[in-house]
C-alpha positions in Angstrom: 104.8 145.6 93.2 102.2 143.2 91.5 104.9 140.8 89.8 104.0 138.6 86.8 105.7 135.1 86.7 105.9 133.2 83.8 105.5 129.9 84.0 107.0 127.9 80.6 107.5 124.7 79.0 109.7 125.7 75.6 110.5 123.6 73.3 114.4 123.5 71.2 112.7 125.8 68.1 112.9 129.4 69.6 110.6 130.3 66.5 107.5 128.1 68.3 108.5 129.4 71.5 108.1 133.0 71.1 104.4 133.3 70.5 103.3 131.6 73.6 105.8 133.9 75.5 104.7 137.2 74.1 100.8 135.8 74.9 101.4 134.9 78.4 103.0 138.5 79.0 100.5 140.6 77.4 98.1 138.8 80.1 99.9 138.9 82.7 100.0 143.0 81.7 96.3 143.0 81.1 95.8 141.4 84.8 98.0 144.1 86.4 101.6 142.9 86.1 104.4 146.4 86.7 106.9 143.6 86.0 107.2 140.1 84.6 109.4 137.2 84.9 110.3 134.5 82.8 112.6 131.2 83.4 116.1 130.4 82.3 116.5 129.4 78.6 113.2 131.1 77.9 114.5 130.9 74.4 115.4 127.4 74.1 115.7 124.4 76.1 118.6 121.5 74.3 120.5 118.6 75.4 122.1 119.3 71.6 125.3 121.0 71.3 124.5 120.9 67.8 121.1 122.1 67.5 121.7 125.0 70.1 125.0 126.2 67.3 121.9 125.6 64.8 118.8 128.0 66.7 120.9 130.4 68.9 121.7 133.5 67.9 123.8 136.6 69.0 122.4 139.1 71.6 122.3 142.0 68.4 120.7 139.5 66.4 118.2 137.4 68.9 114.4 137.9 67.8 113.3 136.9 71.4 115.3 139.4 72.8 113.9 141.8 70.4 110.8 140.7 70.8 110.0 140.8 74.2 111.7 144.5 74.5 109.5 145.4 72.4 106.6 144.0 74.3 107.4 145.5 77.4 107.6 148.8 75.6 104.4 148.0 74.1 102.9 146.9 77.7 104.7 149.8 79.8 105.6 147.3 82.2 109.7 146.4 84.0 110.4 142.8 82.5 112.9 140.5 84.2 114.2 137.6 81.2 115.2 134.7 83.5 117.9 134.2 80.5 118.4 133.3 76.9 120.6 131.0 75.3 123.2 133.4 73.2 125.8 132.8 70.8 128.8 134.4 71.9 131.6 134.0 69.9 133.8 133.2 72.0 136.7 130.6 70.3 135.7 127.5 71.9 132.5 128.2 70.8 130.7 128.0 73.9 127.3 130.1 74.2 126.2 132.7 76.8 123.6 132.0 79.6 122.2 135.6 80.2 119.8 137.5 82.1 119.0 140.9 81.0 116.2 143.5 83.1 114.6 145.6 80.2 113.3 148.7 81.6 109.3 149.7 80.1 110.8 151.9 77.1 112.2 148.4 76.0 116.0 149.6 77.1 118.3 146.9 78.6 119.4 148.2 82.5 121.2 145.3 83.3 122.9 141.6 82.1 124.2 139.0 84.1 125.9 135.6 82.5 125.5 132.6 85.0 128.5 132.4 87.3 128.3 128.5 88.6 127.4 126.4 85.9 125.3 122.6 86.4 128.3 119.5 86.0 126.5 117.0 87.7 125.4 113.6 87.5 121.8 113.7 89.3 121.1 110.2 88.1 122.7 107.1 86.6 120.4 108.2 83.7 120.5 111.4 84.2 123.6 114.0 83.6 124.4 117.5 82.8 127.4 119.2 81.5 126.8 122.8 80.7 130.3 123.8 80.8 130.5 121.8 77.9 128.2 124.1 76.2 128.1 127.4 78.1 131.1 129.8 79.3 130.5 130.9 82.5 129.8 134.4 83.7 132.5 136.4 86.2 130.8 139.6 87.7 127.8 139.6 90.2 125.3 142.0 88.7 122.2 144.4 90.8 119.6 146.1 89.3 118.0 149.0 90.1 114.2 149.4 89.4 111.8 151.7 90.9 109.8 148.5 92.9 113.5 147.9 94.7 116.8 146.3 93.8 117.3 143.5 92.3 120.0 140.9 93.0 120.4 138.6 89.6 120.9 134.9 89.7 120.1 131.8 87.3 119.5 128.3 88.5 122.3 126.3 89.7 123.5 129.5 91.4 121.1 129.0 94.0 123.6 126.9 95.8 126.0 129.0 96.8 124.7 131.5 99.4 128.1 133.6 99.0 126.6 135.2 96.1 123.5 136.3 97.4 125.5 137.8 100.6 127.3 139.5 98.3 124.1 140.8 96.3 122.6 141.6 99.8 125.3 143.5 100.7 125.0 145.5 97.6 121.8 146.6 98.7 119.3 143.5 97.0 116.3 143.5 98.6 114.9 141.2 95.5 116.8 138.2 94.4 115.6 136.8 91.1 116.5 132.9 90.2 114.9 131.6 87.1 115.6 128.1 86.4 115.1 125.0 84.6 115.2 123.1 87.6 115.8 119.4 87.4 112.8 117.4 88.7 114.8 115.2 91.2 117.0 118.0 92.8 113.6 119.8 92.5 111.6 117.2 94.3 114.5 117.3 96.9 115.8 120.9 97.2 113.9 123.3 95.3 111.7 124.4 97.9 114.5 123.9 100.6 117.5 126.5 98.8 115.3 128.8 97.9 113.0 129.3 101.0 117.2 129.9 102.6 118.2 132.0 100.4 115.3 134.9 101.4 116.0 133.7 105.2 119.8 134.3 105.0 119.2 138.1 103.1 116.2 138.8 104.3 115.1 139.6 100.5 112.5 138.6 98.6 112.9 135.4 96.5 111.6 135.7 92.3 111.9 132.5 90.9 110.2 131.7 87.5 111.0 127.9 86.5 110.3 126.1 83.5 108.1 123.1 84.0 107.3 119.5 82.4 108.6 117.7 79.2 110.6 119.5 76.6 110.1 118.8 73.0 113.2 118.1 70.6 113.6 118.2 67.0 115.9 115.0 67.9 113.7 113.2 69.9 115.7 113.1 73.2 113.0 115.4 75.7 114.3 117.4 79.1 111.7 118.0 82.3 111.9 120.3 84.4 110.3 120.6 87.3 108.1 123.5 87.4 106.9 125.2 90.5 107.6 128.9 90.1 108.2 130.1 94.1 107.5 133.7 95.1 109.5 133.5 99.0 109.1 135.9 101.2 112.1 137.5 103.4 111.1 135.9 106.6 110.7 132.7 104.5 107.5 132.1 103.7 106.1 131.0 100.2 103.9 133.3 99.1 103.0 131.7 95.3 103.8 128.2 93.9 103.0 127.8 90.3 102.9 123.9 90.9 103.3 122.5 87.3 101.4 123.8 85.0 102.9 126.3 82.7 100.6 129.6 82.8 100.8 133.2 84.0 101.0 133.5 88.0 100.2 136.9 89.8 101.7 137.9 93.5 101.9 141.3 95.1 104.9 142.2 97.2 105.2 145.0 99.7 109.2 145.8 100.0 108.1 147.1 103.5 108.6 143.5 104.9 112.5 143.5 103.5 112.7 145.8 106.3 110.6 144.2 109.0 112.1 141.2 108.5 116.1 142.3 108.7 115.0 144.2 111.6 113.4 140.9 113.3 117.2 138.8 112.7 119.7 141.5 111.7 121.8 138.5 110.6 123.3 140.8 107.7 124.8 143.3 110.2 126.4 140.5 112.6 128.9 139.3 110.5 132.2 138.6 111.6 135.4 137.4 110.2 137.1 134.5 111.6 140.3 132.9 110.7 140.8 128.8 110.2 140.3 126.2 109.8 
């Protein structure tokens, strides 16, 4: 598979946002891409409650949802959305952090809403409370496409390895983790969780990242830290975007999912133990 990742840096207006999107996947088509990924929030990235009530939308009623289904009908191409911000609601009005895998005749195959969401404070400066904002998803989700099976994740996920066992054991042989990473965890673990996540499985690792500052109609900007990672299942990195947002090309042969769990059968030696 030649897979397309996407490398963004949206802003909080989902109306700017969309053209650069839809550009940078009709290249990444035009250079060969059978299936493209984008980051989490490729919609919108907010701090603001407030503004996200204001710019999201419902899945029925999203334009980038629409649009991009459209483009990869348009392109004939498998397209991976990282996720979208979606209104959902739900009573406490908290939104929906979805992926979705859009098949080349623009159909949705699969959704997954973001299990583990990101309650942290990185920084004295710095904190995140996307509870606050987002309901979290409940159900582990694969995907099947004709390039392999896909294991769905988003971002803060990335720390638990008990979902990707479970996706592995579901038969993923690609795990997909589109984030909008922050830049000191990404400085400091990035590289490190993902690289482990592909060693643990054996699978290949997809993850499309957002990168640099974030406008906002209120002033108050996000970074992220960019470096889109391609990881290979013995470990290796095979593409880093660094930070530059752009369209990034890598070719992956599933063939080494199977040389690798063949290597370190780790999957097939588990054991249950009791304690502590």
């Amino acid at each position: 598979m030649r897979a397309g990742l996407l490398q963004l840096n949206v802003s909080d207006d989902p109306r700017q946002n969309l053209p650069v999107t839809l550009d940078y996947l009709a290249e990444a088509a035009a250079q060969g891409a059978q299936m493209v990924f984008t980051p989490e929030v490729t919609n919108c990235v907010s701090l603001s409650r407030a503004r996200q009530r204001t710019v999201l939308q419902d899945e029925a009623d999203d334009p980038t949802l629409a649009a991009l289904r459209e483009a990869a009908a348009t392109h004939g191409i498998w397209l991976s959305i990282g996720s979208l911000g979606l209104q959902t609601g739900d009573p406490d009005g908290r939104f929906a952090n979805r992926s979705f895998v859009i098949d080349p005749s623009g159909e949705i195959t699969a959704r997954y809403d973001k299990i583990h969401m990101f309650d942290v404070q990185v920084t004295e400066t710095e904190t995140f409370r996307e509870s606050e904002g987002y309901r979290p998803g409940s159900t582990a989700v694969c995907a099947d496409t004709p390039f392999g099976r896909f294991g769905l994740s988003i971002c803060y996920d990335v720390r638990f390895p008990q979902l990707y066992q479970a996706l592995a054991d579901n038969g993923a042989e690609i795990l997909t983790v589109p984030a909008a990473f922050s830049p000191v965890t990404g400085a400091a673990h990035w590289h490190s969780l993902l690289r482990a996540r592909a060693i643990e499985t054996g699978c290949f690792v997809v993850a499309a990242a957002q990168t640099g500052e974030h406008d906002s109609a209120d002033g108050k900007t996000r970074r992220t830290f960019g470096h889109s990672l391609v990881v290979g299942p013995w470990g290796d990195v095979i593409l880093d975007a660094g930070d530059a947002p752009g369209v990034y090309l890598c070719d992956m042969y599933l063939q080494q999912v199977a040389d690798a769990r063949r290597r370190v059968p780790s999957m097939t030696h588990k054991r249950r133990f009791d304690g502590p």
